[in-house]
N, C-alpha and C positions, 0 to 999 in steps of 0.2 A: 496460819501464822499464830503460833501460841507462844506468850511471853513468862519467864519464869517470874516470881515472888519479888527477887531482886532486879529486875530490868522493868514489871509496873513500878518499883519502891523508888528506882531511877528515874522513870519520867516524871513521877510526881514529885521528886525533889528539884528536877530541870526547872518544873512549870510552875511551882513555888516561887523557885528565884526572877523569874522572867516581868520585866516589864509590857505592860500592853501593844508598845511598839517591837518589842521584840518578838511579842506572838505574832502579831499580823505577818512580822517579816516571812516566819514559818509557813506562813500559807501564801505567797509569792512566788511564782516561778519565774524565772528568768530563760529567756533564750540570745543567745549572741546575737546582737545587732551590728547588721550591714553597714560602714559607715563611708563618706569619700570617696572621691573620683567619681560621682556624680551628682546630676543637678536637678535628680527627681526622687521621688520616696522607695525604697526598696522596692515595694511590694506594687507600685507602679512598674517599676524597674518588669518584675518578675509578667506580670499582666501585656505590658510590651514584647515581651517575650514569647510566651505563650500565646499570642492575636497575630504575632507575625510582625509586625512593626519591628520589633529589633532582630534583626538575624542573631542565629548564636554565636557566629565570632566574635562581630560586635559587644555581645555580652562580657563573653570570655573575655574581651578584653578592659571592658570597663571593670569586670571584680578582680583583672589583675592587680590595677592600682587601688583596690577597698579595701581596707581593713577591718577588724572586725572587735566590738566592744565590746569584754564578756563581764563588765558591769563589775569590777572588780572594787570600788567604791561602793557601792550598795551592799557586798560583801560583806564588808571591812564595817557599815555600820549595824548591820545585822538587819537587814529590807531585804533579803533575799534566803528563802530556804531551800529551794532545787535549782537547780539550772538545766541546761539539755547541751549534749555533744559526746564526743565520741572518741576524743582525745587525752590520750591515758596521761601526759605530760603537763597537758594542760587542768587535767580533771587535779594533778596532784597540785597544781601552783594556786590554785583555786581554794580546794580543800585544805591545803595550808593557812591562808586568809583565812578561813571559815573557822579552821579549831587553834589557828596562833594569837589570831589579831583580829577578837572579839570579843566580848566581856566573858561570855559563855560559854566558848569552843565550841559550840554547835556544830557538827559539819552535816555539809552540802547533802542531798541524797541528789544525785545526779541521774538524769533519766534519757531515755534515746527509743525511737521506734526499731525494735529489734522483731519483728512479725515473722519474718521464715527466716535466721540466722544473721548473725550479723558481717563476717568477711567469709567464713563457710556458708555461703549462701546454698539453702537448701529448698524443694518445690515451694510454689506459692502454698498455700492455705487449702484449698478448693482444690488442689490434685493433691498433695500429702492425704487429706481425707480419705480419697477416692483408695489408697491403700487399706485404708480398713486395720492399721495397726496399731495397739494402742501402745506397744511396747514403743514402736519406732515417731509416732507422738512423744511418745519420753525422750529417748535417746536425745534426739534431735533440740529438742530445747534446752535439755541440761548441755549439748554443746556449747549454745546459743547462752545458756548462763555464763560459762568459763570464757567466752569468749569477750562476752561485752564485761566482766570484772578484772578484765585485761585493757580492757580499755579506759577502764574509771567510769565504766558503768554500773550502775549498781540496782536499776528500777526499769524493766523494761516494759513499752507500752505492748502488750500483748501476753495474752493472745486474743486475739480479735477472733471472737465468739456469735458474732450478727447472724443468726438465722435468715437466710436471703431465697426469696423463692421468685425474683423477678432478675433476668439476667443480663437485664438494659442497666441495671444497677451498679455501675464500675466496680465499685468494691467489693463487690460478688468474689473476686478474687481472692480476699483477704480471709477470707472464712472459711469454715467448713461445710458451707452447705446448707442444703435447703431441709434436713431433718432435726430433729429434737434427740433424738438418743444421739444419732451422730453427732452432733454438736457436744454434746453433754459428756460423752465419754472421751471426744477429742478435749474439752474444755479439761476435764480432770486429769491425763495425762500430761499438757501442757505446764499445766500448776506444779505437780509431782517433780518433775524437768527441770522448772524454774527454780523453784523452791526449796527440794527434798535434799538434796545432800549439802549437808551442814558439814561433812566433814571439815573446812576451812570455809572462810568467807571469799576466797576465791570461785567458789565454786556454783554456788547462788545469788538468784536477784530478787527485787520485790517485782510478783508479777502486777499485772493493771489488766485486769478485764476487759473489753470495749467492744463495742461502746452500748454504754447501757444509759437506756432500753430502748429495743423495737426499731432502730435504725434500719435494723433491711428492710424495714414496712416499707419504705418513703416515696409516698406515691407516685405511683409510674416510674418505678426507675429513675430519678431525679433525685441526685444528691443532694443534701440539705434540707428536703423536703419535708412536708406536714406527714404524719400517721394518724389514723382512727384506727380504733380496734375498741371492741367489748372486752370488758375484762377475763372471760373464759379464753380468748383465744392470746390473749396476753400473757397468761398464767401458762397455758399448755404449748403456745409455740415458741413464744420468745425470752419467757423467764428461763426455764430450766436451765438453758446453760449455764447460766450465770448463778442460779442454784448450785448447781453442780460445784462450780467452781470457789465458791464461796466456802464450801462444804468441805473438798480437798482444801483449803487454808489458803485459799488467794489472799494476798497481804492490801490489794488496793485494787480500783476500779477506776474507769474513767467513764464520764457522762457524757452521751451524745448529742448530736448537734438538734438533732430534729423535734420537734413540739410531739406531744402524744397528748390527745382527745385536747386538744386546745393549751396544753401547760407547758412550755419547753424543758426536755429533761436536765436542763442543766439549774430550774428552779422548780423543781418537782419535787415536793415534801413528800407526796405519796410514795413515787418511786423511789427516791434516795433514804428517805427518813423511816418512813414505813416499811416499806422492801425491804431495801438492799440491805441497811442496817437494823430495823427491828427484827422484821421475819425472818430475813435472811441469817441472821447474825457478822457481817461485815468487821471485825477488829480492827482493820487498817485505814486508811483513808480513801476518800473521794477527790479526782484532780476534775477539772473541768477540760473540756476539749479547747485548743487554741481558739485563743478570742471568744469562747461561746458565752463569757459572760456580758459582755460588751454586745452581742449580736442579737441578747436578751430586748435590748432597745429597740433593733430595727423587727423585730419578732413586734415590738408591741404591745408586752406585756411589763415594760419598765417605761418609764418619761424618758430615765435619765441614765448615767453612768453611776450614779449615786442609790439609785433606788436596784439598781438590776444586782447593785453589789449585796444590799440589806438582802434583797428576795435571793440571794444565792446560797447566803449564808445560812442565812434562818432555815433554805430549806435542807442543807445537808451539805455542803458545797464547801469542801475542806482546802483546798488550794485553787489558787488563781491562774491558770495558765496564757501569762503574757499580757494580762491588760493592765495591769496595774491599779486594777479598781480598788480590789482592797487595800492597799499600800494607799491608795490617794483618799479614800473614801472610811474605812472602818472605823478608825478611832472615832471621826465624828460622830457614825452612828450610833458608838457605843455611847458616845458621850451625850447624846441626845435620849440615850435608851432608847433607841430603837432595833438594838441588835444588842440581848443580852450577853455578860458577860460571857456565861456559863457557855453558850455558841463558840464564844472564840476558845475558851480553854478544852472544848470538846477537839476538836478541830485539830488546837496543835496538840491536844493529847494522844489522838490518832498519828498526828506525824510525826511525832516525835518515838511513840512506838514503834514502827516500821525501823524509822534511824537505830534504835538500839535493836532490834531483833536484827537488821544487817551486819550487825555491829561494824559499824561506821567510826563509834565513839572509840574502838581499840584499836581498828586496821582502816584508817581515813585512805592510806593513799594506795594504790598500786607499786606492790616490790618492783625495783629497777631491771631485775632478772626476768623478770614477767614480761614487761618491755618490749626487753631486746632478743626475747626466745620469740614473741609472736612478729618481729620486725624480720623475722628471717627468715618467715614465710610459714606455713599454714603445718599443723598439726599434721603427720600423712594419716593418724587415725582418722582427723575431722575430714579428711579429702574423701577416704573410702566412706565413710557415714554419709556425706552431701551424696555420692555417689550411687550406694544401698537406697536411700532415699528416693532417688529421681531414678532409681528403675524399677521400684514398688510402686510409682504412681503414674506409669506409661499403660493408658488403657488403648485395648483391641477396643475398637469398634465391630470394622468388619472385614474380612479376609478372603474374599470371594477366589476360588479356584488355589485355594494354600499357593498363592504367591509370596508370602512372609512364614520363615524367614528365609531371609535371601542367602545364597549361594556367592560364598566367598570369593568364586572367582566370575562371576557375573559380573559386568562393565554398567557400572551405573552413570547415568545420567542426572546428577543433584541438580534442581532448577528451585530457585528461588531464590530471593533477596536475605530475606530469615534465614537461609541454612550459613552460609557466610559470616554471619554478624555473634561477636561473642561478647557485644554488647547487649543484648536483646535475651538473655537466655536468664537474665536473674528473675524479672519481672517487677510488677509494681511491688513499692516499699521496701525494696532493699537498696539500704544507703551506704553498706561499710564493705562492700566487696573492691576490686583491684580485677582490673579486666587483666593481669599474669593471670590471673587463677582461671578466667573462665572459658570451657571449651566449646565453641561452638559445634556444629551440627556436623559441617563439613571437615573442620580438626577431629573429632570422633570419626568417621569413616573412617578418615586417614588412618587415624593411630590404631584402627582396629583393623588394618591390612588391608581395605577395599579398594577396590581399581575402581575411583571415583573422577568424574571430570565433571566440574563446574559450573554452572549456565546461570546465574542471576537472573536472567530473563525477565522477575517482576516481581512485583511484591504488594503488601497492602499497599503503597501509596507509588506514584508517578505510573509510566506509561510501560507499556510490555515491546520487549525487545523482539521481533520478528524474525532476525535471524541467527537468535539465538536460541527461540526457541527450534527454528526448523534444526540448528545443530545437535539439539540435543534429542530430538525425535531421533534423528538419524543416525546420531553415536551409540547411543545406550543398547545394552540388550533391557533392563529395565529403569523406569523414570522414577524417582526419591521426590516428587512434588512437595516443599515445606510453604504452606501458605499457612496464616491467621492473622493476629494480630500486634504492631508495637507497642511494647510497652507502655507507652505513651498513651495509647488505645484503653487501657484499664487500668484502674484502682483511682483512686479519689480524684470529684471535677472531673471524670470520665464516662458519664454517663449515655448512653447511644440511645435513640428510637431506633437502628438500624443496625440490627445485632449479625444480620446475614453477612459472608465475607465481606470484609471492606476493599474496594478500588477495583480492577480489574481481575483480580484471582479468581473470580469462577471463568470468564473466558480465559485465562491461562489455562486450566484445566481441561476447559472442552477441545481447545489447541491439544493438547499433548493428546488428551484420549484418543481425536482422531486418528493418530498416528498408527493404532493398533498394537502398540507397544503396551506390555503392563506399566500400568501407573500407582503407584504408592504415595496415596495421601498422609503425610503426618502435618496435624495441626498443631501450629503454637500460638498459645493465647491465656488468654486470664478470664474468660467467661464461657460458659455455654453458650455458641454460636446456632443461629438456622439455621440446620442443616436438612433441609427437605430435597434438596436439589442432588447433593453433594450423597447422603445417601442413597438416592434413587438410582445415581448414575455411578459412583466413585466404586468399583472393584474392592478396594481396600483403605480402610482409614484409617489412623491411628491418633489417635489422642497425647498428643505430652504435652500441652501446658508450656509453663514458663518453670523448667525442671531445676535451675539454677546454678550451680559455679561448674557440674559435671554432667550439665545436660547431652553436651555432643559424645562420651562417652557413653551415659547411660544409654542414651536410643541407640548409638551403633548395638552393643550387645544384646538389646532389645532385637532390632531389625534383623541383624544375622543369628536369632537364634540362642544366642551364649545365653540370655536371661530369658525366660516364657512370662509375659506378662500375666500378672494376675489381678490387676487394680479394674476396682469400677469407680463408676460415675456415682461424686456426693449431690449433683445436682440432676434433673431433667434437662434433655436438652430441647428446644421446639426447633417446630418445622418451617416454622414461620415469625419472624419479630410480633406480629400483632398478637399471638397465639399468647405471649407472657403475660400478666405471672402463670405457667404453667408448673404444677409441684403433681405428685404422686400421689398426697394425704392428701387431697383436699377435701371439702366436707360435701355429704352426699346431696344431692338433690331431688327434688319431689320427682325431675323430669331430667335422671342421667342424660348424657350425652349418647344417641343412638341413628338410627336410619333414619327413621323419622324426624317427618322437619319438625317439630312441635318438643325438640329436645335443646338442652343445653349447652350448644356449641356455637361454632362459627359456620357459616355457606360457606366461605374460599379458603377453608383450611382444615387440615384433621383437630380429630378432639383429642388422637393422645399424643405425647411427647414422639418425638424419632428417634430417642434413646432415651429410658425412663433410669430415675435414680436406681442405683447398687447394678444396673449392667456395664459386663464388660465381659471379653471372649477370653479364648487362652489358645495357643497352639497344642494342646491337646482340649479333650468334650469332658464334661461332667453327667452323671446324671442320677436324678435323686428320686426316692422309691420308699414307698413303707412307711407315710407320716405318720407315728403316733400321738393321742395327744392323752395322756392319764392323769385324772384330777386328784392333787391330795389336798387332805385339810386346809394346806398354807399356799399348795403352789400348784403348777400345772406340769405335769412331767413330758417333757415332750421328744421326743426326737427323729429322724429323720436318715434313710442309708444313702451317701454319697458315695460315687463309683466314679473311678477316672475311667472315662469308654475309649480312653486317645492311647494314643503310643510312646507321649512324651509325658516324664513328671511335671507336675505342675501345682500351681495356688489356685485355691477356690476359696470362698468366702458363702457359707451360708447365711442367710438370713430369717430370721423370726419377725413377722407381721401377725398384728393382729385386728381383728375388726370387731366394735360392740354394737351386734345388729341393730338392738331399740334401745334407747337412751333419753334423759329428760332432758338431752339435748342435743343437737344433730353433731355426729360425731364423725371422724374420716373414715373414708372407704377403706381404707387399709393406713396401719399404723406403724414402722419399726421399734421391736421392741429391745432385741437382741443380734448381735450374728459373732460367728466365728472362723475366724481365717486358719488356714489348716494346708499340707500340702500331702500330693496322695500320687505313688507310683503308677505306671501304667495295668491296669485290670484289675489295680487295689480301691478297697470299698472299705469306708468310715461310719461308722453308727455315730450320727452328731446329735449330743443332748444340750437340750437347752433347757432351764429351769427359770419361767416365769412366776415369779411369785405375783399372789393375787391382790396385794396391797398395791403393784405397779399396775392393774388395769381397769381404772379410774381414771375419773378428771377432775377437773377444776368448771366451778360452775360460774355464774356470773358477780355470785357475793362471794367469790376468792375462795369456796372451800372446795374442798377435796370432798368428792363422792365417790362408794361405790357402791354401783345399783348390780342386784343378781338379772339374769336373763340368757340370751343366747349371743355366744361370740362365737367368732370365726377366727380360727388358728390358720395362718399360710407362714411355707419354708418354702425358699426356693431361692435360684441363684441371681438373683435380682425381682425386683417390685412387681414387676407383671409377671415374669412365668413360676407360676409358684404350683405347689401341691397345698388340697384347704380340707380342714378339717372343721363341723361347727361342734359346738359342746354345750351344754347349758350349765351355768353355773346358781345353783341355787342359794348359796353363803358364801357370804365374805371373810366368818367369825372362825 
């Protein structure tokens, strides 16, 4: 986000005129509040809900009769500078109030969780990665721009960037994964998408990074939870994205819930103040995550409502998301000095930048025509993008006896709960889709011409139907098994000890296998599941995730053939729940994981993944041959000959790892540093070059700086984390 001579000359003449209570308002977020037709607190309401005490009809029908307060007096005296929603009509009656009937015309910057698309819902976060594209990263969010500025969106929370190397951790879903480059290079494509075409203000939003920092640490897989970490491992695994992103011109950030070494990041001077805005260079603002100011208190590190407001602000903490602490608290402060002024004029200097670089101040409302084009239903370009999308990120696992793909006139037997449901295909955080748009599993067969028959049989949750399943052993020439997880299963407050299938779906499984029938495992879900069982025994697996609004299309053409999948895995998966956090980098040990007991594993489990990061199959082989690796002055020239050995075109994805054997500090067994997606005829061979430059292989030490030490490292390519080709090298200069 870069501002011209005359839009700084703009904000400082806003912030000139402004009163102190008009700046606080700026840093106030608002979200509609729930109001009537009932006789307990919302958010009670919603906790009833969720524990089972209120059925969901019951719900439905008590927010028939609620209304909803979108604060439109607070508006009108200028206490409010964002709000949240998703309603272009309303966003315009709002934005009206904001720049007609206030001293200042200020308008609104209105914000919405738009994480994978907002009614073009496209894969979660964690299978988009698993594509490996950085183009189709872009594509997809610049959707996802046009789309939510259609709605009177104009600031979207994401992309959600959390490095997550533990898969009990719901929101695993919402990210890219458990690596640093892949983070880092999805993180700057998403920016690009959001941000980069100015052509009209239609067309972009302000991103928000999140949640920063070190959220996927949080122990155990436990949402909300505390994080430690040393500074070295904070620098080298969980900043970079957010580096990255700050870099390509992220306009705003949002701070996450969790405490890091004892400080909660949402009053963390070092991370906000120091990082993200000094070293980082940050021009936009800082929102806090809902409520995180206020939860500052039950954290422990505030008394009060009043003191968690001063420590928020002083440390970096540019808007207030929903507690209304600064709105009820700041002036006092100020007026006590205890929260200088300079703090608040910092604050709304940042947000008020953002508002003119959207330019908000020229084009406040969504045109009528915009409206009523997107009220008539979906772009067909955005349909085939969701589409392209969710068949780029359908990974092969594994294919045993080329039973996939299947033969069009084969009689399949679909069993599962999941394959039915075109609810269940967007995944967690997407809130602006329209179940017209989405095709479930069993609609995709259909439409792709298969002779499919039916069987629900079971699912993650309730009981398995017996003779449904016997019907479907008995019909089919082959079984479409869809089991994993509901939505409901992952993304925030989602957090499992018990990551293996949920409910009865591995005996559904062992049911059908018996049969002697081929069985085709496709998993839908939003995390790396155990799968030690399911591997050992399962013929065929296929990976799709929560592919979203054109999931049951994409996997038809996946399953029969039409598209060869070519996506891998951004995370490991384990063999077993206990086995987590299991990641691929991890750092080496005096005493690897080996035969011997007197090594660093577990007795009742293996020590590697069942599927390690960056694998994935294809219906045709690859195979790579010839690693060079040539040192020049600046960089390392490397490359590597990839051969399709199959009979069908197809995607491959090389990857560049590297390992720095001795170090002044214990460093990961293997690193990504680079890869390149590419697609190669049958018996056609690629010479893939990669050019690591030597400034990138380094680290961060425990006093924050960047070292590079000479010595011997180890060069690996290859089509995923473990099977690779290694070369070592000694590099004796950095200079």
């Amino acid at each position: 986000m870069k501002l011209t001579d005359a839009q700084r000359e703009q904000v400082e003449s806003l912030l000139s005129l402004m009163t102190l209570d008009e700046k606080i308002g700026q840093m106030n977020q608002e979200s509609p509040s729930i109001v009537g037709g009932f006789d307990v607190p919302f958010s009670e309401l919603i906790e009833m809900l969720t524990d089972g005490r209120l059925p969901q009809k019951e719900f439905e029908k008590i927010m028939a009769t609620a209304k909803q307060d979108f604060h439109e007096d607070d508006i009108r005296a200028g206490l409010v500078g964002s709000v949240m929603g998703n309603d272009p009509r309303k966003a315009n009656e709002l934005q009206k109030i904001a720049v007609e009937e206030t001293r200042l015309g200020i308008p609104l910057i209105i914000g919405f969780d738009v994480i994978h698309g907002l009614r073009s819902v496209y894969p979660i976060a964690i299978a988009e990665a698993g594509s490996f594209d950085d183009a189709l990263f872009e594509e997809t969010a610049r959707m996802a721009a046009r789309e939510s500025r259609a709605c009177g969106v104009c600031w979207n929370f994401a992309p959600m960037i959390d490095v997550a190397r533990d898969a009990r951790w719901g929101r695993v879903s919402e990210g890219p994964g458990e690596d640093p480059c892949l983070a880092s290079r999805f993180a700057r494509a998403k920016i690009r998408g959001l941000q980069n075409d100015r052509s009209s203000t239609e067309n972009y939003v302000a991103a928000c990074t999140k949640h920063y920092v070190a959220y996927g640490a949080c122990e155990g897989g436990r949402d909300y939870n505390t994080t430690s970490m040393a500074v070295s491992q904070l620098y080298n695994v969980y900043l970079p994205a957010f580096r990255a992103a700050v870099e390509e011109g992220a306009a705003t950030a949002m701070a996450s819930f969790n405490d890091l070494n004892g400080v909660p990041c949402t009053v963390n001077e070092y991370t906000l103040r120091d990082i993200l805005k000094g070293e980082f260079g940050l021009e936009g603002f800082v929102v806090s995550d809902a409520n995180a100011i206020k939860e500052c208190v039950i954290h422990g590190i505030a008394e009060n409502d009043a003191g968690a407001g001063i420590q928020a602000a002083k440390a970096g903490m540019d808007m207030d998301m929903g507690t209304h602490i600064y709105r009820d608290h700041l002036r006092k402060a100020v007026e006590e000095g205890k929260v200088p002024p300079a703090v608040i004029d910092e604050a709304v200097r940042r947000i008020l930048s953002v508002k003119v670089w959207l330019g908000l101040f020229e084009r406040p409302y969504v045109p009528e025509e915009v409206i009523e084009a997107y009220e008539k239903g979906l772009p067909p370009a955005h349909v085939a993008l969701a589409r392209r999308a969710a068949e780029e990120s359908v990974v092969l696992l594994k294919n045993e006896g080329g039973v996939l793909p299947l033969k069009k006139d084969a009689k399949i037997s679909l069993v599962g709960t999941l394959a039915g449901s075109a609810d269940e295909v967007c995944g967690a955080w997407a809130m602006g889709w329209k179940k017209e748009d989405c095709v479930s599993i069993l609609d995709g067969l259909n439409k792709a011409g298969g002779n499919v028959a039916y069987y629900p049989c079971g699912g993650p949750e309730g009981e398995l139907n017996a003779a449904e399943i016997e019907s479907a052993c008995a019909e089919g020439d082959v079984i479409v098994a869809v089991v994993g997880e509901t939505v409901s299963m992952t993304g925030e407050a989602s957090s499992k000890a018990n990551i293996s299938l949920p409910g009865r779906q591995r005996e559904l499984l062992q049911r059908l296998l018996a049969s002697g029938k081929p069985v085709v495992t496709v998993l839908m879900n939003g995390r790396p599941l155990a799968l030690q069982w399911e591997a050992e025994h399962l013929p065929v697996l296929v990976e799709a995730w929560h592919l979203g609004i054109q999931m049951g299309n994409a996997l038809a053409a996946v399953l029969y053939g039409v598209v060869n999948p070519g996506a891998k895995l951004a995370s490991s998966f384990p063999a077993v729940s206990g086995q987590c956090p299991v990641y691929y980098n991890h750092p080496s040990t005096g005493r690897p994981a080996g035969k011997s007991k007197f090594t660093s594993k577990y007795l009742d489990a293996p020590w590697e993944p069942v599927f390690p990061f960056g694998y994935g199959l294809s219906y045709t082989s690859f195979a790579y041959s010839g690693l060079r690796v040539e040192e020049q002055p600046a960089y390392l020239d490397i490359s590597v000959t990839v051969k399709n050995t199959g009979a069908r075109r197809g995607t491959e994805v090389a990857q560049l790892y590297m390992r720095d054997v001795a170090a002044s500090l214990v460093r990961p067994v293997k690193e990504c540093k680079d890869y390149a997606r590419f697609e190669l005829d049958p018996g056609e061979e690629k010479t893939v070059r990669f050019t690591l430059q030597k400034r990138d292989m380094g680290f961060y030490n425990n006093d924050a700086a960047y070292v590079l030490e000479p010595g011997a490292f180890v060069i690996y390519v290859g089509g995923n984390s473990r099977d690779v080709l290694e070369q070592e090298i000694e590099i004796r200069s950095f200079s």
